[in-house]
C-alpha positions in Angstrom: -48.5 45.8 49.5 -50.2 42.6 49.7 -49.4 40.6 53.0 -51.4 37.6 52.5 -52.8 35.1 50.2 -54.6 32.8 52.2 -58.2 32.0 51.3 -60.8 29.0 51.5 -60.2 26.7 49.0 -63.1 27.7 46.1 -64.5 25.8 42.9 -62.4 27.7 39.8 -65.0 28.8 37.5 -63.9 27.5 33.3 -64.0 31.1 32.3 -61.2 31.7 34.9 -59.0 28.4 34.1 -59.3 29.3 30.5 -58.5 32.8 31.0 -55.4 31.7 33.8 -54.3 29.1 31.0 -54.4 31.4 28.0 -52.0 34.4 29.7 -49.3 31.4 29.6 -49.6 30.5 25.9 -47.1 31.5 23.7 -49.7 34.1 21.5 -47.0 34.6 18.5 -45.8 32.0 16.0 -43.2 33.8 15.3 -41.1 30.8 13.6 -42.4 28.2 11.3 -44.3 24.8 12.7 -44.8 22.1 10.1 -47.4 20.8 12.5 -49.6 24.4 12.5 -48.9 24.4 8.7 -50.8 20.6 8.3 -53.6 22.2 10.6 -54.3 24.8 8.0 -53.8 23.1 5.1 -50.0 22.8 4.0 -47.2 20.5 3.5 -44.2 22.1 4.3 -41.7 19.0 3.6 -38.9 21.5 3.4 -39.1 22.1 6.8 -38.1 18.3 7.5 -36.8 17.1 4.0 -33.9 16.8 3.5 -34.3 15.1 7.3 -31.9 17.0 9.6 -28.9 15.5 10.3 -26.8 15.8 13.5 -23.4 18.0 13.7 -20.4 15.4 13.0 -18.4 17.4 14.9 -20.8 16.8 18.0 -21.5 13.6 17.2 -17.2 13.0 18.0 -17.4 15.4 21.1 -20.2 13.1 22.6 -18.9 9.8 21.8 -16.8 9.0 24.5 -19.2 10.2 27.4 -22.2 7.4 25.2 -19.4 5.0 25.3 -18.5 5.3 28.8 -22.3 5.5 30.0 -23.2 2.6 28.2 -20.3 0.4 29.4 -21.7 1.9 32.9 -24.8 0.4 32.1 -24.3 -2.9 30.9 -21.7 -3.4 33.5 -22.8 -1.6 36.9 -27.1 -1.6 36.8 -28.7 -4.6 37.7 -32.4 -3.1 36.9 -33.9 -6.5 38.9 -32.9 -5.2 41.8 -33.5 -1.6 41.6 -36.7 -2.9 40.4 -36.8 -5.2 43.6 -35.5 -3.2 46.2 -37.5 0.1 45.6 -33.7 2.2 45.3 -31.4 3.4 43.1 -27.7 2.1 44.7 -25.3 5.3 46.2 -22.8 3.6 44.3 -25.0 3.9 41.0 -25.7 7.9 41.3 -22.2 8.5 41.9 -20.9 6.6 39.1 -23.8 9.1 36.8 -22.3 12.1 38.7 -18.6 11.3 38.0 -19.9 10.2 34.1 -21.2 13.8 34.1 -24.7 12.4 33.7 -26.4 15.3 35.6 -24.7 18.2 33.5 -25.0 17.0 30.2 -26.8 19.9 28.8 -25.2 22.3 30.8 -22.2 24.4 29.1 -19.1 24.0 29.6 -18.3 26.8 31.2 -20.1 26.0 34.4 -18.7 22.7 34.7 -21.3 20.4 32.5 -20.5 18.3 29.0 -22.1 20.9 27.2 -23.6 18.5 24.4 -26.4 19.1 22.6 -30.1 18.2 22.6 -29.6 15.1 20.4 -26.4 13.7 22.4 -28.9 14.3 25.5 -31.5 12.0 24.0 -28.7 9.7 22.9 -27.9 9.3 26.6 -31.4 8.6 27.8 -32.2 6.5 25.0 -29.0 4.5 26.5 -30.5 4.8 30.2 -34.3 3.8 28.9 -32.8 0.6 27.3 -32.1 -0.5 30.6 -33.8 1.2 33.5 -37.0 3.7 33.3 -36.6 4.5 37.5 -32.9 5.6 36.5 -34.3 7.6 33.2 -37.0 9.3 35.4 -34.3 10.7 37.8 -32.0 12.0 34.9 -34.6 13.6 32.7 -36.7 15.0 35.4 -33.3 16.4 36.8 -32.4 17.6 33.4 -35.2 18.4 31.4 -37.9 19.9 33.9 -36.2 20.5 37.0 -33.8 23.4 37.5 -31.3 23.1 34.5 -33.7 23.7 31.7 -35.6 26.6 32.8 -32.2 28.0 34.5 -30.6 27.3 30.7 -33.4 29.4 29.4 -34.4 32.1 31.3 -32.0 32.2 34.5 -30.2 35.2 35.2 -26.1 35.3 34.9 -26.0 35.3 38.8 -27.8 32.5 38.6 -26.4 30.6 36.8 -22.6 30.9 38.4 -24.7 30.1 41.4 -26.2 27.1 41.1 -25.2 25.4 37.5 -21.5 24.5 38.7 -23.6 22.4 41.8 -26.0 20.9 39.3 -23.8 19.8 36.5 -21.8 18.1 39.8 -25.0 15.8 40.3 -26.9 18.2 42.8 -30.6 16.4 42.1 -33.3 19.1 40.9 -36.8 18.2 40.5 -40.1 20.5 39.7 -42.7 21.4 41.8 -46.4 22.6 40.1 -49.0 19.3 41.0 -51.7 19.9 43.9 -54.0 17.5 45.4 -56.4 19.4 43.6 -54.3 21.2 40.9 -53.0 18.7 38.0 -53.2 20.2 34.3 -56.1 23.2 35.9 -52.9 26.1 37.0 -55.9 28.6 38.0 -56.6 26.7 41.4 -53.1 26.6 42.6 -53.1 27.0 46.2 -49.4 26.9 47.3 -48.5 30.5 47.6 -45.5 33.5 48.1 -46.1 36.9 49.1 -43.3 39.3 49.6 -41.7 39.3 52.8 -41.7 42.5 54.9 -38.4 43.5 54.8 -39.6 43.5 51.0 -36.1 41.4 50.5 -37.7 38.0 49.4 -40.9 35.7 49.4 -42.6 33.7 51.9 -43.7 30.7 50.5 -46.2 28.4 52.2 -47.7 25.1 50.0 -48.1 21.8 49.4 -46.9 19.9 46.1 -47.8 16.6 45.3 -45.7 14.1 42.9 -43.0 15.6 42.7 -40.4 13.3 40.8 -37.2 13.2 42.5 -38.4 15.4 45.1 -37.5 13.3 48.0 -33.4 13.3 46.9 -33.7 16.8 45.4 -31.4 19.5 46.6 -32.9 22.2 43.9 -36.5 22.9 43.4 -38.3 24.8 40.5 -41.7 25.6 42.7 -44.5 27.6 40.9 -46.6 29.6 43.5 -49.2 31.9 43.3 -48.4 35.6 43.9 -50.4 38.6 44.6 -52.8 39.2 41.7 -51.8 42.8 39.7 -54.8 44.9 37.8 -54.5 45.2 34.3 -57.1 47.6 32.6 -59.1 47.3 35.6 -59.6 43.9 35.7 -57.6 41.4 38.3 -54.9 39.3 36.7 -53.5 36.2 38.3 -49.7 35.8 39.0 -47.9 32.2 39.0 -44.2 32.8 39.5 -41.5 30.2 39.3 -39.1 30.4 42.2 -35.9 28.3 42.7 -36.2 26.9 46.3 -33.1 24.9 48.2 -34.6 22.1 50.2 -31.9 22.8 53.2 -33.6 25.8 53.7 -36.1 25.7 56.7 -39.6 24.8 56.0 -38.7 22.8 53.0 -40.2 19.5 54.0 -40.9 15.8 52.4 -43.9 14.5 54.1 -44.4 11.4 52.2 -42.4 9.5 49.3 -45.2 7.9 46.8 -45.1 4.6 45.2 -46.0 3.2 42.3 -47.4 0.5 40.0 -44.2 0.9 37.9 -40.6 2.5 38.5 -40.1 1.0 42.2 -37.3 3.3 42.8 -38.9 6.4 41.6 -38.0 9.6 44.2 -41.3 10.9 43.7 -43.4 12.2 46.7 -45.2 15.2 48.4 -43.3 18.1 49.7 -44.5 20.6 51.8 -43.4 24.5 52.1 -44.2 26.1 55.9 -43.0 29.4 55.5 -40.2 29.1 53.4 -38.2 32.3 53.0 -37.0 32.6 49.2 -34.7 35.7 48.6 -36.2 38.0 45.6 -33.0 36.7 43.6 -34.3 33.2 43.6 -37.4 34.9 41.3 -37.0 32.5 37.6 -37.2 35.0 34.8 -39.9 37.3 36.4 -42.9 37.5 38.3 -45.9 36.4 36.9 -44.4 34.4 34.2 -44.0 30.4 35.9 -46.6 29.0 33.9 -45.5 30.7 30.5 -41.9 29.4 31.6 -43.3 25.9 32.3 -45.4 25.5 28.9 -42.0 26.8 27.5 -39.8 24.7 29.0 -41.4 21.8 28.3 -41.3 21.9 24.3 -38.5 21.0 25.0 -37.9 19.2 27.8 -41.0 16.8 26.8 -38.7 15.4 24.0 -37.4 13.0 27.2 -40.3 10.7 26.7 -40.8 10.0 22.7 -36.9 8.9 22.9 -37.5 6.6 26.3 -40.3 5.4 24.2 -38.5 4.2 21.4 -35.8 3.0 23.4 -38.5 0.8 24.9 -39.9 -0.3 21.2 -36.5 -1.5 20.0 -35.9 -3.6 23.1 -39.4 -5.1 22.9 -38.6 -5.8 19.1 -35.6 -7.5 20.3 -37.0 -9.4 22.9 -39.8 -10.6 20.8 -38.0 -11.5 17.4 -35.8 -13.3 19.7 -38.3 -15.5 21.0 -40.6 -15.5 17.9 -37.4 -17.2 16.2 -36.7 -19.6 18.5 -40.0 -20.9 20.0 -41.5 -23.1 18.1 -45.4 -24.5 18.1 -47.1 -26.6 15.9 -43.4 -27.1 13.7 -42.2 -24.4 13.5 -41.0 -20.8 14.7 -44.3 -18.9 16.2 -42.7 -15.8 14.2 -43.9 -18.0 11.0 -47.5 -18.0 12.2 -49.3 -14.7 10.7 -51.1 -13.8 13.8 -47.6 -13.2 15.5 -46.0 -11.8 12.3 -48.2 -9.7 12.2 -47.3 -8.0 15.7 -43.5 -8.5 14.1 -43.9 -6.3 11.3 -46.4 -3.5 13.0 -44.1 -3.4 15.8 -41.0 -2.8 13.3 -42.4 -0.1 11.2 -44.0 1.8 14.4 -40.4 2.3 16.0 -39.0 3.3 13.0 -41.4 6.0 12.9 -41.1 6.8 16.8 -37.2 7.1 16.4 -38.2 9.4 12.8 -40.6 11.6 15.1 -38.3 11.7 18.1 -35.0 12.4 16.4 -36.9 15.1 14.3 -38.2 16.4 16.9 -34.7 16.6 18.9 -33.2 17.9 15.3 -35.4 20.6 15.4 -34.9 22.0 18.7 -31.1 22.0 18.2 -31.2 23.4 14.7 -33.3 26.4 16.2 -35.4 28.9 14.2 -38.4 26.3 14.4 -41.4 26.6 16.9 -42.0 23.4 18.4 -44.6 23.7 21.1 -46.9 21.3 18.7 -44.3 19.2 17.5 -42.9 18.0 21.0 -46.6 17.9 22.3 -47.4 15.3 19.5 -44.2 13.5 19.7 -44.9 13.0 23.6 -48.2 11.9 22.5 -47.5 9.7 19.7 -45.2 8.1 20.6 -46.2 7.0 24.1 -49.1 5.9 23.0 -47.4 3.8 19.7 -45.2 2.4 22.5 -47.1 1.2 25.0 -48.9 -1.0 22.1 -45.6 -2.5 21.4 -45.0 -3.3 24.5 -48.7 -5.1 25.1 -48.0 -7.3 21.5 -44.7 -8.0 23.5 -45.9 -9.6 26.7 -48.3 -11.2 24.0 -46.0 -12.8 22.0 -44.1 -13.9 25.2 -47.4 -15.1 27.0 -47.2 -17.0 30.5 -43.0 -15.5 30.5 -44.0 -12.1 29.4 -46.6 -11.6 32.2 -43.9 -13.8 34.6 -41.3 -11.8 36.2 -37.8 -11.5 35.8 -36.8 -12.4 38.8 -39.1 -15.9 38.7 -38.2 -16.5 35.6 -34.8 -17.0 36.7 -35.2 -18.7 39.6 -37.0 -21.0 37.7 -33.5 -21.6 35.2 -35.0 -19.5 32.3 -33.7 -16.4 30.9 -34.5 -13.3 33.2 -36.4 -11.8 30.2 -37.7 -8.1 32.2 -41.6 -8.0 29.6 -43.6 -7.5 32.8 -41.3 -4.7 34.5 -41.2 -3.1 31.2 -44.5 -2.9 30.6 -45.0 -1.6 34.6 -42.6 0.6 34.2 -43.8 2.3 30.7 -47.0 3.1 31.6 -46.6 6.3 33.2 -45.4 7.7 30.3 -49.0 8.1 28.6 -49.4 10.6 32.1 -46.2 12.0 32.6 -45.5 15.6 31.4 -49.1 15.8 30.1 -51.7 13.0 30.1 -53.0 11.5 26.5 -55.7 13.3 26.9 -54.3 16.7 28.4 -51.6 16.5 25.1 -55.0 16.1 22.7 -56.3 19.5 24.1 -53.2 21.6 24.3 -52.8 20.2 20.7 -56.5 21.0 19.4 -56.0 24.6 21.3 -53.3 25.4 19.0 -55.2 23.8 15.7 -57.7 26.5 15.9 -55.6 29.1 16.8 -55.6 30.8 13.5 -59.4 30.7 13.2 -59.7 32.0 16.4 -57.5 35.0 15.4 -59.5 35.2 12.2 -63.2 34.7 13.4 -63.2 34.4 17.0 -65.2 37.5 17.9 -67.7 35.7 15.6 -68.0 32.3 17.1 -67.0 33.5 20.9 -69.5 34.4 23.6 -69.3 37.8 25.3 -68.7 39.7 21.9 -70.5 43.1 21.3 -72.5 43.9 17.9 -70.2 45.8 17.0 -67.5 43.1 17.3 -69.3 40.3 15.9 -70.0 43.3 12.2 -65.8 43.7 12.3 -65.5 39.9 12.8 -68.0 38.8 9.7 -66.1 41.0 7.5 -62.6 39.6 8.6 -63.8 36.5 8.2 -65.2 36.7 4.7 -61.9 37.8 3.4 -59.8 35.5 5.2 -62.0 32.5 4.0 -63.1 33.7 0.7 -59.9 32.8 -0.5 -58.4 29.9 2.1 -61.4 27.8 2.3 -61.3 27.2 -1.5 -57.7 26.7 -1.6 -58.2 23.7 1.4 -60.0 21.8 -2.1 -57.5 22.9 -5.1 -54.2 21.7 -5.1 -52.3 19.0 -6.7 -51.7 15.9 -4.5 -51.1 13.3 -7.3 -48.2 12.0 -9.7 -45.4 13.2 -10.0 -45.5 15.2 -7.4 -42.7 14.3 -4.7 -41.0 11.6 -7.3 -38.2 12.4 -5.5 -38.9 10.1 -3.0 -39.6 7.0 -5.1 -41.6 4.1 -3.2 -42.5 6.8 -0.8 -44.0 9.2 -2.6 -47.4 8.2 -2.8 -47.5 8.1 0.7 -46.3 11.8 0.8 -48.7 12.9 -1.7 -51.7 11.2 0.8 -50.0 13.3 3.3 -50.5 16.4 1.0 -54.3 15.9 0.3 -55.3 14.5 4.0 -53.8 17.7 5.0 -56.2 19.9 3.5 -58.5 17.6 4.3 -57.9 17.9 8.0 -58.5 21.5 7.3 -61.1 21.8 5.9 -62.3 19.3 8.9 -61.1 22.1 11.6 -63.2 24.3 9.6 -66.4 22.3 9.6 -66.2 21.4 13.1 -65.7 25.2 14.1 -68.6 26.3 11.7 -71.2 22.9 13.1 -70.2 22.9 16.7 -69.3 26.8 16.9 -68.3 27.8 20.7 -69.4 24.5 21.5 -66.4 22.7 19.7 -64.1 22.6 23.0 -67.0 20.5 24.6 -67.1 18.2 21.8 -63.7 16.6 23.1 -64.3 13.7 21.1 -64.6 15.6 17.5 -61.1 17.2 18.0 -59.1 14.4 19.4 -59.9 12.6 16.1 -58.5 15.8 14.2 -55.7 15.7 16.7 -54.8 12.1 15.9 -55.1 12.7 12.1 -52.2 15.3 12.4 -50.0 13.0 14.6 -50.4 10.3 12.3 -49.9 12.6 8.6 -46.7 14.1 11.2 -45.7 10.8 11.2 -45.8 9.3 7.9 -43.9 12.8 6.9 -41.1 12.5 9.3 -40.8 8.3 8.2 -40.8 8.8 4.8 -37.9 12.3 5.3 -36.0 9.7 7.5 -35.8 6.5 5.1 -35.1 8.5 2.3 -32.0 10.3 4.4 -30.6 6.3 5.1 -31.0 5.6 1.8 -28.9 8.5 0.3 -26.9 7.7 3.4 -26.5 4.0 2.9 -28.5 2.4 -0.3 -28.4 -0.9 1.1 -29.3 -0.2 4.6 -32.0 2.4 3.1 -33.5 -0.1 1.1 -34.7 -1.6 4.1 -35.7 1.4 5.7 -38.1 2.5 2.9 -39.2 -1.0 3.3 -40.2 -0.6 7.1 -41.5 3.2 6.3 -43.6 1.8 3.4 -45.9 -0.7 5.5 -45.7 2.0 8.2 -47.3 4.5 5.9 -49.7 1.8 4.6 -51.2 1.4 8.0 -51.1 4.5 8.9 -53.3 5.7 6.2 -56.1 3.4 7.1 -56.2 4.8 10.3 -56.4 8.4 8.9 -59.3 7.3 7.0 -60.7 5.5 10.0 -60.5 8.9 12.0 -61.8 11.2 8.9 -64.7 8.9 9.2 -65.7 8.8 12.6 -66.1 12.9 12.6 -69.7 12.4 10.7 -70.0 8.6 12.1 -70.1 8.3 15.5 -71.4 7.4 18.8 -70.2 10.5 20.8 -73.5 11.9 21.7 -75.2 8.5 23.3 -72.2 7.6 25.1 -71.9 11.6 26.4 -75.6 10.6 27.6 -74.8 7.5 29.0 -71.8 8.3 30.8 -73.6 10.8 32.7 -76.6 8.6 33.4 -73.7 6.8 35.1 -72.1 9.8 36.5 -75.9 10.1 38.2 -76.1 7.1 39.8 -78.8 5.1 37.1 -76.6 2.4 36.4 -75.7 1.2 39.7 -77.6 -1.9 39.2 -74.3 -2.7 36.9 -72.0 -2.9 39.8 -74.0 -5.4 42.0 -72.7 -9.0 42.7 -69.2 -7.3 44.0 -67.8 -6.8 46.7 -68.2 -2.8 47.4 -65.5 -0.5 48.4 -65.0 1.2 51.0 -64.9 4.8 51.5 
């Protein structure tokens, strides 16, 4: 039995992070993905259309907990001085605990609310509206610290053990960041080895930015544990482990701060020794990071919602003030360059609420995979609303940039644009950077012609290999690379959606064109393609944007069978959504043939060595 684990830290080679990274994807699609399906080709608009509608009957079970929290809200958070003061008031996290805010998910049974996925976004759509530091302790609580993965994969024990303390507001938070480990798993250093009694783990580490670590009674850690052969060959073990911070060893050695959410409970924790008992294992050993990467389909879902929570009070905050200030006669709102920002601003939170509340739908309804879905809908959606939020402090100017706080002081309304905008910008690096999103994204594009023709395209393959790989290959795309060019894409297809349904028909055809562009890129680029970072974020950004405009358009037409008036306006919003959309798909389609990638590479790493120095002179340099 392996005692130790301890080794000088090494440089992780790319063949063992990719190997490390592709044990914890999910290898089966065993249930349909409407994003996977644009990938290769196909518009699968009944999987969103008609747009799925949340349970009435859970919609009435929720209701009075949304009333209650958003009276607690409006009545009990002043945000300025959470904002101020760098902490969330006692009196505040008891009020959530006693509102039930920490068990929402959990079932009843336990002692939670029990409500579903789409009341849970409801809540922290609520929460976002006024306070992202009290949003990051819920959701990190309830969507990636213990309850989630315990929800999923915890064993009955453990859940009469620690769901009844959780769903009572015991703070969780989740543990897998190093100083030199952020989305690379394969160089994780904090470690468990069995203990010799053979009874439990010993588990010695350090994590860094850990959100809501430093008030966190319950820990999700991942830790590396003794490797196992497999055919011969070593594999490496991450194991998730629920740790109690009472327990000795458990330490917080520093609480970090931020350029946005002041009272955030984020900081680095330290583990000297820590004994875990072999009943604190998560779902097994060996499988943290597929439990992670699982866990978070779902649990990313926290972010698109906070980020459309932020769009529509930026939307409020600036037709507010684009009605009533008024330069050169009349309302700025009348001006085109600001209503301009109105009307892009509009139509992109309608589609963020479309994506999000799809999104949260889907992982209700079940019998979907969502992994690329939730990925996009993090991404999307972060990104759409952080460009909201920038037109915002625009269209504000001097009292967007101004704080809330000074602004008051001052006798003007205590509008919050600059604590907003501090506040939001995390959330293109939370649970996955913009760019991290992109590649987990891509991964999954070419999964299929991986399956299909990797042992074609992949180093390390044997003649033999490469013979049985041409001849899959030919049959596959004999008949699939044709059918990416023949299809009908024009009138009347999708009538059904009136106004809309030219916009769903682009949808159709861009999707097999963005196949055929996977194709293309995997046939020019070959092995090479994951380097060429550049080629498939374009790809990536062509699916997020067609995802889009198919969840918009599945959306509007639901309010307007819903409500004809009220949809009326909708498809209105959805239409010049779509319209500008589409110019960007054909902005991105473009740029894969017509680009700069290859100079820039070159430059950047003319930089990288030092040749460009002569850039950075007339400043003051910085110290080391």
């Amino acid at each position: 039995m392996a005692t130790s684990l301890a080794e000088p830290k090494r440089k992780i080679s790319a063949d063992e992070a990719r190997e490390v990274a592709e044990a914890a994807r999910e290898q089966e699609w065993a249930a349909p993905s409407f994003v996977r399906d644009l990938f290769l080709g196909k518009l699968r608009m009944d999987l969103i259309h008609p747009y799925p509608e949340q349970n009435p009957a859970e919609i009435a079970r929720a209701k009075p907990f949304l009333d209650s929290l958003e009276r607690f809200l409006r009545e009990r958070v002043d945000s300025d001085r959470i904002d101020r003061e760098g902490e969330i008031p006692e009196e505040v996290i008891d009020g959530l605990r006693q509102l039930g805010a920490f068990g929402i998910k959990i079932p009843r049974e336990y002692g939670g609310l029990g409500l579903s996925q789409l009341s849970y976004m409801k809540a922290i759509e609520l929460v976002s509206s006024i306070d992202g530091s009290l949003t990051a302790l819920l959701s990190a609580h309830q969507s990636i610290g213990v309850p989630q993965p315990l929800k999923m994969f915890g064993s009955e024990a453990q859940k009469k053990k620690y769901f009844p303390r959780l769903a009572k507001g015991a703070i969780s938070a989740f543990a897998l960041t190093e100083h030199g480990v952020g989305s690379d798993p394969a160089a994780m250093e904090t470690t468990a080895i069995p203990s010799a009694d053979g009874d439990g783990w010993i588990l010695n580490g350090e994590k860094l930015w850990c959100t809501n670590g430093t008030k966190a009674e319950l820990l999700v850690v991942m830790a590396r544990t003794p490797s196992k052969m497999v055919g011969g060959k070593e594999k490496k073990q991450i194991t998730a482990f629920i740790v109690e911070t009472e327990w000795p060893g458990v330490e917080v050695i520093h609480r970090c701060h931020f350029m946005g959410l002041k009272a955030l409970y984020n900081g680095v924790i330290r583990f000297s020794n820590v004994r875990v008992p072999k009943e604190n294992v998560l779902w097994g050993e060996g499988k943290g990071l597929k439990l992670a990467l699982i866990t978070l389909n779902t649990g990313r879902l926290t972010l698109p919602i906070s980020s459309v929570a932020a769009g529509k009070r930026c939307l409020e905050i600036a037709r507010r003030w684009a009605a009533e200030r008024v330069q050169w006669g009349r309302p700025i709102g009348q001006h085109d360059a600001i209503a301009q920002k109105l009307g892009r601003m509009a139509a992109n939170t309608l589609a963020m609420e479309a994506v999000a509340e799809l999104c949260g739908a889907m992982a209700e309804r079940g019998g979907y995979d969502i992994r690329l879905e939730a990925a996009i809908a993090k991404l999307y959606n972060s990104e759409a609303g952080w460009r909201i939020i920038d037109d915002t402090v625009q269209i504000r100017g001097g009292r967007g940039y101004e704080t809330a706080d000074s602004l008051r002081a001052r006798g003007e309304a205590p509008v919050p644009v600059e604590r907003i905008m501090r506040d939001f910008r995390i959330n293109l690096i939370f649970e996955g950077s913009s760019e991290i999103m992109h590649l987990f994204i891509a991964r999954e594009a070419v999964d299929k012609h991986l399956q299909v023709a990797g042992d074609v395209v992949l180093p390390g393959k044997t003649t033999k290999e490469r013979l049985a790989g041409l001849a899959r290959s030919a049959a596959f795309y004999g008949w699939w690379y044709p059918s990416r060019w023949i299809g009908w894409g024009f009138w009347p297809r999708y009538s059904e959606f009136g106004r809309l349904a030219r916009h769903v028909r682009f949808v159709e055809r861009s999707a097999r064109r963005l196949a055929r562009g996977v194709f293309h890129s995997m046939v020019r680029f070959g092995p090479k393609l994951e380097l060429r970072q550049s080629v498939l974020f374009r790809l990536v950004d062509v699916a997020a944007e067609l995802f889009a405009m198919a969840a918009t358009c599945a959306r509007a037409q639901a309010l307007r069978a819903r409500d004809p008036a009220a949809g009326a306006r909708a498809v209105r919003l959805a239409d010049v959504f779509c319209r500008q959309a589409r110019r960007r798909v054909r902005a991105e389609f473009s740029g894969l043939r017509r680009n700069e990638d290859v100079p820039t590479y070159k430059l950047a790493q003319e930089i990288l060595a030092g040749e460009h120095r002569w850039l950075e002179r007339d400043i003051v340099e910085l110290s080391d």
